[in-house]
NUTOR-530286 format. One record per residue (C-alpha): residue number from 1; residue in one letter; x, y, z. Coordinates in Angstrom, 2 decimals. Layout:
<rs>
<NUM, "A", <X, Y, Z>>;
...
</rs>
This chain:
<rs>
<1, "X", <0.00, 0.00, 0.00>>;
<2, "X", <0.95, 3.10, -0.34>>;
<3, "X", <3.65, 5.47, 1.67>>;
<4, "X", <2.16, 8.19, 3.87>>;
<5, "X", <4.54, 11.19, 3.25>>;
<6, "X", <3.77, 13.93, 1.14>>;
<7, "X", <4.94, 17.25, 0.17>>;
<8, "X", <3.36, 20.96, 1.30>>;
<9, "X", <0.48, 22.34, -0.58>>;
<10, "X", <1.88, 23.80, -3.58>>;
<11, "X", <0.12, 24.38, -6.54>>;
<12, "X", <0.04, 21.17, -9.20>>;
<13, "X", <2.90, 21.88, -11.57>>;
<14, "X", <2.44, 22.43, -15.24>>;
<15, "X", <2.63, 19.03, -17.62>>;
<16, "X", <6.07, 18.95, -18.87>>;
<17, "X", <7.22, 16.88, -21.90>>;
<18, "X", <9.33, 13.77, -22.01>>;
<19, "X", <11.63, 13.16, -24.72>>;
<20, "X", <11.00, 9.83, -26.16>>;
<21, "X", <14.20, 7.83, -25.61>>;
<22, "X", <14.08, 5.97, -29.11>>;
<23, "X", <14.14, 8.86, -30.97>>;
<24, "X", <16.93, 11.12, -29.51>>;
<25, "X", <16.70, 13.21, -32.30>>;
<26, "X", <13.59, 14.39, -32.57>>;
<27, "X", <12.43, 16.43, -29.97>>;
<28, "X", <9.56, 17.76, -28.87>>;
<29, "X", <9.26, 20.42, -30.11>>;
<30, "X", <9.29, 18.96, -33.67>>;
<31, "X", <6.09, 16.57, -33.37>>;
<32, "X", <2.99, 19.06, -34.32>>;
<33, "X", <5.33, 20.57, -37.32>>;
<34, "X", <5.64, 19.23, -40.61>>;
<35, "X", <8.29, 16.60, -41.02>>;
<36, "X", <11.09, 17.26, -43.27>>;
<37, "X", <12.44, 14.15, -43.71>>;
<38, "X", <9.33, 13.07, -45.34>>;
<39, "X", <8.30, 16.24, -47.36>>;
<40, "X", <6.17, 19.22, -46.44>>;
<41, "X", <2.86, 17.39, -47.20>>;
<42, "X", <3.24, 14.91, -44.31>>;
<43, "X", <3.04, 15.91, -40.68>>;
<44, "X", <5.01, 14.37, -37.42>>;
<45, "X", <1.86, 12.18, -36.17>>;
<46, "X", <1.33, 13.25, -32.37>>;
<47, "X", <-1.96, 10.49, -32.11>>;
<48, "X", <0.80, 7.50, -32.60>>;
<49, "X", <0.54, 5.33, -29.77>>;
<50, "X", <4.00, 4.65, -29.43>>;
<51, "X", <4.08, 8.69, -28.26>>;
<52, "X", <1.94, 10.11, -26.09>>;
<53, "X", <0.22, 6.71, -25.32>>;
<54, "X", <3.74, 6.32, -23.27>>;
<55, "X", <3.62, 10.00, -22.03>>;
<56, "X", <5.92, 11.32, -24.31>>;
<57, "X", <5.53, 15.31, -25.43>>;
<58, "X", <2.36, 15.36, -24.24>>;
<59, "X", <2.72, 19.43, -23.78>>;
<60, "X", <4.09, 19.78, -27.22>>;
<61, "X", <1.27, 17.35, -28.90>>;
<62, "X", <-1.36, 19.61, -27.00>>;
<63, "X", <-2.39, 16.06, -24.80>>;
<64, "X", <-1.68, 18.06, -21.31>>;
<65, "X", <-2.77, 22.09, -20.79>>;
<66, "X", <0.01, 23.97, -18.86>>;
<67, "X", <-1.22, 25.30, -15.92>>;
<68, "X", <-1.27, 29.02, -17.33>>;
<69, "X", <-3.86, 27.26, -19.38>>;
<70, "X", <-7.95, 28.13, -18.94>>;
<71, "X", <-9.34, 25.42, -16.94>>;
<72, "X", <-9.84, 24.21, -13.40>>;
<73, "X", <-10.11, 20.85, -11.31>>;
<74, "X", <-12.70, 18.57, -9.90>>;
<75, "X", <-15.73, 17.83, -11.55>>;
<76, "X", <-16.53, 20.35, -13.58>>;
<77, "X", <-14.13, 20.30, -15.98>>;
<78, "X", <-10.08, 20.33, -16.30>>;
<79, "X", <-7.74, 18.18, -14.12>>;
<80, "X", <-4.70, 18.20, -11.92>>;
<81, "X", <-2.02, 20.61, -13.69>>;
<82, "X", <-4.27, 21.31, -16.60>>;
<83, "X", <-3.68, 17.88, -17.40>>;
<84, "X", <-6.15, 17.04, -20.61>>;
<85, "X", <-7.11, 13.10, -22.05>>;
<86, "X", <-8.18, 14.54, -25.04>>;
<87, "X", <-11.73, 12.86, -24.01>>;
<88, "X", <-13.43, 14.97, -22.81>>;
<89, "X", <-14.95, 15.39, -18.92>>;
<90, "X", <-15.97, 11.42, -19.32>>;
<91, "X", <-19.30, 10.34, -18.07>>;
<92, "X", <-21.70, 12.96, -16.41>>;
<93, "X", <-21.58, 11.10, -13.05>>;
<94, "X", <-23.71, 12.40, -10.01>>;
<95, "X", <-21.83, 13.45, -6.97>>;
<96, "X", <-21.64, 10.83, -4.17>>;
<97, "X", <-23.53, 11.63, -1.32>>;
<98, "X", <-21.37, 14.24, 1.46>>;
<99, "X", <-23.01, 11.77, 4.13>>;
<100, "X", <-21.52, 8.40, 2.65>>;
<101, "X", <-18.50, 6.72, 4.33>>;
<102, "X", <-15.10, 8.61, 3.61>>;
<103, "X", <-12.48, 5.92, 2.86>>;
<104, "X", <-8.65, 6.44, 1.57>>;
<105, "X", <-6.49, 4.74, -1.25>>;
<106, "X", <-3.53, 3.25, -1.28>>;
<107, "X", <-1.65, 1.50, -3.86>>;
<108, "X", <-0.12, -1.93, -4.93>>;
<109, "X", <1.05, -3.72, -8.22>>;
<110, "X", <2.21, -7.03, -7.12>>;
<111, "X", <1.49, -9.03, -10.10>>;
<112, "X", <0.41, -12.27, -8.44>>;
<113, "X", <-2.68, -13.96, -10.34>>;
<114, "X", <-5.55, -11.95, -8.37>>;
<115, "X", <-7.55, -13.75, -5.40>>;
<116, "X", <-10.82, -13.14, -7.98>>;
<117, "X", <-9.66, -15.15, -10.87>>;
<118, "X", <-10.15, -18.29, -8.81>>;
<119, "X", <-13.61, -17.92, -9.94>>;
<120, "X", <-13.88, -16.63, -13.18>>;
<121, "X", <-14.63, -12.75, -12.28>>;
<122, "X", <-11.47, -11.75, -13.24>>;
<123, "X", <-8.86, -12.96, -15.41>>;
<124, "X", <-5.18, -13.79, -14.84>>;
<125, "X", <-2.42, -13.66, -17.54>>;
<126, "X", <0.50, -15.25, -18.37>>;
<127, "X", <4.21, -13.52, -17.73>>;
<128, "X", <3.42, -11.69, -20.87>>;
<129, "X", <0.69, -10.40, -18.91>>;
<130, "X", <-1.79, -10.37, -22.07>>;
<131, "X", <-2.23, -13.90, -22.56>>;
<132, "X", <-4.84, -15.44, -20.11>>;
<133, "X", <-3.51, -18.03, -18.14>>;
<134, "X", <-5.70, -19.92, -15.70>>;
<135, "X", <-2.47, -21.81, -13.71>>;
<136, "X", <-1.26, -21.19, -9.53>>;
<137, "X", <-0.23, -17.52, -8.76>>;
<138, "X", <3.37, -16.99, -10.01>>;
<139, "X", <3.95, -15.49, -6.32>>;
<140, "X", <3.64, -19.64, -5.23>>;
<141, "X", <5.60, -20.44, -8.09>>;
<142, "X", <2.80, -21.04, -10.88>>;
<143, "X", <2.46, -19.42, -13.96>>;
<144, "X", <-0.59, -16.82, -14.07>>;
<145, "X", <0.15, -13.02, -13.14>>;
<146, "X", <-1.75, -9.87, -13.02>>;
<147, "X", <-3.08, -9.11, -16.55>>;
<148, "X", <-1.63, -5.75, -17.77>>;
<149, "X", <-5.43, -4.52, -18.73>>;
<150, "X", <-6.61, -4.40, -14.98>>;
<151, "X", <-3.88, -0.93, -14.98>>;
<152, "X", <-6.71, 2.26, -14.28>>;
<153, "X", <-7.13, 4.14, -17.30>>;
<154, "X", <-8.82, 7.61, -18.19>>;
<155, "X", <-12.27, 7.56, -19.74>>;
<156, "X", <-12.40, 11.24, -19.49>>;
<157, "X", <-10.55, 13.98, -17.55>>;
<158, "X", <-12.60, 13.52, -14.41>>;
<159, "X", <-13.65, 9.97, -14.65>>;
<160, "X", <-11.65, 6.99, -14.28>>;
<161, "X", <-11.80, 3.26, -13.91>>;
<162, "X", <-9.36, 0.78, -11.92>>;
<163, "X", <-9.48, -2.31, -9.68>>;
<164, "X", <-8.56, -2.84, -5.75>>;
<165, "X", <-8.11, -4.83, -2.92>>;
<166, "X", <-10.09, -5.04, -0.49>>;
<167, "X", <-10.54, -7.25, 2.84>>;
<168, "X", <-12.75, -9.78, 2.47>>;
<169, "X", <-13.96, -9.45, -0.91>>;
<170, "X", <-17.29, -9.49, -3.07>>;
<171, "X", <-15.48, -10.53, -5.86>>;
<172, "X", <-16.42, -8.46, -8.98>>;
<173, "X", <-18.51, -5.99, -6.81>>;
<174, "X", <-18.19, -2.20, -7.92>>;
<175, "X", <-17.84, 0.79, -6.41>>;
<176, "X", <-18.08, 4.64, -7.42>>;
<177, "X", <-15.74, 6.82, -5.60>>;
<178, "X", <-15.25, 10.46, -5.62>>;
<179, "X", <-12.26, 11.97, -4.25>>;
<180, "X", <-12.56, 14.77, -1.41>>;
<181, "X", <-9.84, 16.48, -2.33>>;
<182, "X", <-7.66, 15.86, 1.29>>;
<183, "X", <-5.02, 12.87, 1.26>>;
<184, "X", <-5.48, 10.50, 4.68>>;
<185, "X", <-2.16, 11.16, 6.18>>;
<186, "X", <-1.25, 14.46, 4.82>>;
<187, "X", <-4.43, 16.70, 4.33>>;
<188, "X", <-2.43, 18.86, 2.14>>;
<189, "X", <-0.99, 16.24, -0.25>>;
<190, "X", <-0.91, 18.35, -3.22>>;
<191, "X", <-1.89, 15.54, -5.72>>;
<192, "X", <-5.01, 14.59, -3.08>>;
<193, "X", <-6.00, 18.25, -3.39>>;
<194, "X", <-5.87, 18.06, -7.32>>;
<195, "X", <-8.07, 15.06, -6.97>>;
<196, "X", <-10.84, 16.89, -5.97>>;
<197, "X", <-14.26, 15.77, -7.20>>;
<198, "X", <-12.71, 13.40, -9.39>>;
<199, "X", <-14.68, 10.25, -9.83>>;
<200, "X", <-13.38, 6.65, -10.28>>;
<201, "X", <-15.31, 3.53, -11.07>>;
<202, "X", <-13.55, 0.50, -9.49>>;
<203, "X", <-13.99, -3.43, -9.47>>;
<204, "X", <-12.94, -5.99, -6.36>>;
<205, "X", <-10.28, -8.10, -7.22>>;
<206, "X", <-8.04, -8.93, -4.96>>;
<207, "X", <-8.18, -9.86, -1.38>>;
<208, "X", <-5.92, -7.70, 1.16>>;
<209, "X", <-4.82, -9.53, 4.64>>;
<210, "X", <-3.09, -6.18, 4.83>>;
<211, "X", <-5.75, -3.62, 4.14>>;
<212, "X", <-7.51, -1.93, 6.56>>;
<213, "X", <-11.55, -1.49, 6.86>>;
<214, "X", <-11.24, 2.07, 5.59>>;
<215, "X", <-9.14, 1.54, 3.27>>;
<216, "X", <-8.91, 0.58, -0.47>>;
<217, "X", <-6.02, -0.71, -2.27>>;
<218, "X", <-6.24, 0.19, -5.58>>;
<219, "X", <-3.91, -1.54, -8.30>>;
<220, "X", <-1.24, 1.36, -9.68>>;
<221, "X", <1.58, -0.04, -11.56>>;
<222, "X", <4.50, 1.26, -9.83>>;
<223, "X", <2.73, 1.42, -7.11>>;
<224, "X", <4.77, -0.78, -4.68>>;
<225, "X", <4.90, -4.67, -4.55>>;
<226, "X", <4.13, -5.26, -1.48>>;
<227, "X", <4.84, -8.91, 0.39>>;
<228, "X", <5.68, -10.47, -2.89>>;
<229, "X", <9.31, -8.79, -3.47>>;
<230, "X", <10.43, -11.16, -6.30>>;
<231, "X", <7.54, -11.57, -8.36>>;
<232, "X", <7.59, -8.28, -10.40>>;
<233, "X", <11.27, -8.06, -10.99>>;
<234, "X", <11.23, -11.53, -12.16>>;
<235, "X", <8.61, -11.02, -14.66>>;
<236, "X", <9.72, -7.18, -15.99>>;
<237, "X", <13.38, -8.01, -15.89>>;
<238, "X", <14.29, -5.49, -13.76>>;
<239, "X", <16.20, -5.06, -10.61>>;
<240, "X", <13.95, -4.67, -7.30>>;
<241, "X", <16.02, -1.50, -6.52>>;
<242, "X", <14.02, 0.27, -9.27>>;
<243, "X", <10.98, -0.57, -8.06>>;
<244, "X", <10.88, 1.80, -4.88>>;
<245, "X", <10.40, 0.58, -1.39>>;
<246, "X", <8.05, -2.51, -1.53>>;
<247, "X", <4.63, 0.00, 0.30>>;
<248, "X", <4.54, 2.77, -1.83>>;
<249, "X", <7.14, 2.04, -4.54>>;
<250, "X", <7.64, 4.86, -7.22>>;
<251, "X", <6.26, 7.97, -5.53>>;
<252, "X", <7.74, 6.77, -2.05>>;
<253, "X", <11.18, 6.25, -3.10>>;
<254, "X", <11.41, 9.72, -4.84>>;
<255, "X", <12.53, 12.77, -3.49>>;
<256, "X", <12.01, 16.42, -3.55>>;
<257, "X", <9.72, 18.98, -4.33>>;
<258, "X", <6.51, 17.82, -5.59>>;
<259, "X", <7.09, 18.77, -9.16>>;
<260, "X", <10.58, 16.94, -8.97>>;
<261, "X", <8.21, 13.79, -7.30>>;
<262, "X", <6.04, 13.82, -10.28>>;
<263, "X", <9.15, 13.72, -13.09>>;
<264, "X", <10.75, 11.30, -11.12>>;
<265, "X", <7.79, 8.77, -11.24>>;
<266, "X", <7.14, 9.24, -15.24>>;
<267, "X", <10.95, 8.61, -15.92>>;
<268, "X", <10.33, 5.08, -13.27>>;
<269, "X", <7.20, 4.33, -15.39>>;
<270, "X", <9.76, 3.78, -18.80>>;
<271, "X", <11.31, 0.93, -16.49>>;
<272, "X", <7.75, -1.02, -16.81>>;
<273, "X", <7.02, -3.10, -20.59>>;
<274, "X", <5.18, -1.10, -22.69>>;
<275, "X", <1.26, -0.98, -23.32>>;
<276, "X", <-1.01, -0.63, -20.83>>;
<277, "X", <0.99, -1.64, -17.99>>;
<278, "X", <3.05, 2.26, -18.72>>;
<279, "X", <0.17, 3.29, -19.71>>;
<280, "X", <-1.08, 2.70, -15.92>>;
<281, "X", <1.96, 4.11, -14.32>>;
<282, "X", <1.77, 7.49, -16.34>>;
<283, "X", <-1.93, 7.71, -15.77>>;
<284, "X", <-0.81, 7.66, -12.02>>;
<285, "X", <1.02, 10.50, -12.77>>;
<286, "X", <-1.25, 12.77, -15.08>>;
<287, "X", <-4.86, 11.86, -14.21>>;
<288, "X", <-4.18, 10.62, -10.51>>;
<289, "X", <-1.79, 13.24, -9.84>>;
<290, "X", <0.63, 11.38, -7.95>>;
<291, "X", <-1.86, 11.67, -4.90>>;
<292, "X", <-0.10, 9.86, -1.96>>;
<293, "X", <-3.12, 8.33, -0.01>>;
<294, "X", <-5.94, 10.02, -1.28>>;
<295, "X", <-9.21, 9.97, 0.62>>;
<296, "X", <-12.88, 9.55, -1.24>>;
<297, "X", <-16.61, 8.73, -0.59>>;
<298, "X", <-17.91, 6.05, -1.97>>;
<299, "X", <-21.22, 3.93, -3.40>>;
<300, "X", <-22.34, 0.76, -4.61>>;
<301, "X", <-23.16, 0.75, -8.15>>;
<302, "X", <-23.66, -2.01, -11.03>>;
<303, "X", <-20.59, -2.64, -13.02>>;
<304, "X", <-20.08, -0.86, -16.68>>;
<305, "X", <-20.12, -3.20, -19.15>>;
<306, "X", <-16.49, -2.22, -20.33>>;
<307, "X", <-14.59, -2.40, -16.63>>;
</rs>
C-alpha cells in the first residue's frame, strides 16, 4: 500500500514533456510541425501510440494544458495541472452523497494472479501479462500473473476506472468513488488536493490480509509490490532497486519537491514493458496526480459493461 509522506500544498505543476528515448533526435518540439524528412505534405503524427500513449511530449502534442492554461479541477471540468485526455470530462456522473463513508487509497502492483480469478470474475495472464492463463499464482511459483489490462485508465478527464483490494472481498462488486480532495495522512498532499471531485469507477479483485476497513487498495503499476518482493522483478526483468520501497514504490522512493516527485515517477514508469501496464503508471502521474493516499466517498453501483 501506499507510503504516507507527502509534500506541502503547492500548486500542481504544469505538464512537462518527455523526450522519447528511441528517438533522440527528434524532440519535442518537432512533433505538431511538418516533417522534413518526409516532405512538407506529411506531418510528425502526435496520435501514434508509441508517443503520447507512453507519455511522451504530451505538452508539445497539445495532450496536457500547462497550468497558465484556462481550466480548473474537480468535476466540472479540467484536471490536476491542466492535465487534458483529449476525451473529454468522461461520463456525467452524479456526486456521491457528502453523508456516505469517507475511505482512503492506497496502492499496490504485485502481479500475483488476483484472489478473484479463482472464480472466473477476473482474469489472470500469463508472464506476458496479455495472454490469459488460468495456472497457480506466479507469487507460489505457478504461472498466471496480473493481466496488464486491470492498470486504471482515463475515460475522461474527471472519470476513471481501476481495480482494488479489499478485505474480504465481493469478488467483482463495484464501487463509485469520488475523491474529497484531502489525502489521509497528509491533508495537504498536493496531488489529493488536485483530486478533488474526481470520480473513479472501481472493481474488487483482490483480497488484502493487509488492508484496513477504511481503506482501499487500488492496483497502480509502480505502485509498490508489497509482500511479494520477487515476483515483479522476475517477470519485468528489472532489478527490485528500481521498483521503490516494496509499500509505496515509485512515488515513495522519490525525493524532492513535488514537481521533482512527479518527473521522477514518469521517468520510473519507462522501467515497466510497454502498453497498458506504462500506460497505468503514467496515468498515475497525469490523471491521478501522484496523490499519496488520497481519501474519497464512496457507493455501490452495477458494473459498466467495459470495466
Amino acid at each position: 500500500m501506499g507510503g504516507s509522506g507527502g509534500t506541502g500544498g503547492a500548486a500542481p505543476p504544469p505538464c512537462t514533456d518527455v523526450q522519447a528515448p528511441d528517438h533522440p533526435g527528434e524532440p519535442c518540439s518537432q512533433w505538431p510541425e511538418w516533417d522534413a524528412t518526409k516532405g512538407a505534405s506529411e506531418p510528425k503524427d502526435c496520435d501514434a501510440s508509441w508517443l503520447t500513449g507512453a507519455g511522451y511530449c504530451l505538452e508539445s502534442c497539445g495532450k496536457c494544458k500547462s497550468s497558465n492554461s484556462s481550466g480548473g479541477n474537480g468535476a466540472g471540468g479540467g484536471s490536476a495541472g491542466g492535465f487534458s485526455t483529449g476525451l473529454g470530462p468522461g461520463p456525467a456522473l452524479p456526486d456521491v452523497p457528502t453523508s456516505n463513508k469517507v475511505m482512503w487509497a492506497s496502492r499496490y502492483w504485485d502481479c500475483c494472479k488476483p484472489h478473484c480469478s479463482t472464480n472466473g470474475n477476473i482474469k489472470s495472464c500469463g508472464a506476458d501479462g496479455v495472454s490469459q492463463n488460468g495456472g497457480g499464482s506466479a507469487c507460489s511459483g505457478g504461472s498466471a500473473y496480473t493481466c496488464y489490462s486491470q492498470a486504471p485508465r482515463a475515460i475522461g478527464d474527471n472519470v476513471s476506472y481501476g481495480y482494488v483490494a479489499v478485505p474480504n472481498p465481493q469478488c467483482g462488486t463495484c464501487y463509485h468513488l469520488q475523491f474529497t480532495g484531502t489525502g489521509q495522512f497528509n491533508a495537504k498532499d498536493p496531488g489529493s488536493v488536485a483530486l478533488t471531485g474526481k470520480h473513479m469507477i472501481v472493481k474488487v479483485s483482490n483480497t488484502g490480509g493487509d488492508v484496513a476497513g477504511n481503506q482501499f487498495d487500488m492496483m497502480i503499476p509502480g505502485g509498490g509490490v508489497g509482500q511479494n518482493a520477487n515476483t515483479c522483478p522476475n517477470q519485468w526483468k528489472v532489478s527490485s532497486s528500481d521498483l521503490g520501497p516494496v509499500q509505496g514504490g515509485f512515488l515513495t522512493g522519490c525525493t524532492g519537491s513535488y514537481a521533482a516527485k512527479r518527473d521522477c515517477v514518469r521517468q520510473k514508469c519507462m522501467l515497466l514493458p510497454d502498453g497498458d501496464l506504462r500506460k497505468g503508471c503514467i496515468w498515475f502521474v497525469d490523471w491521478y496526480a501522484a496523490a499519496d493516499n488520497p481519501n474519497f466517498r464512496y457507493e455501490n453501483i452495477q458494473c459498466p459493461s467495459d470495466i
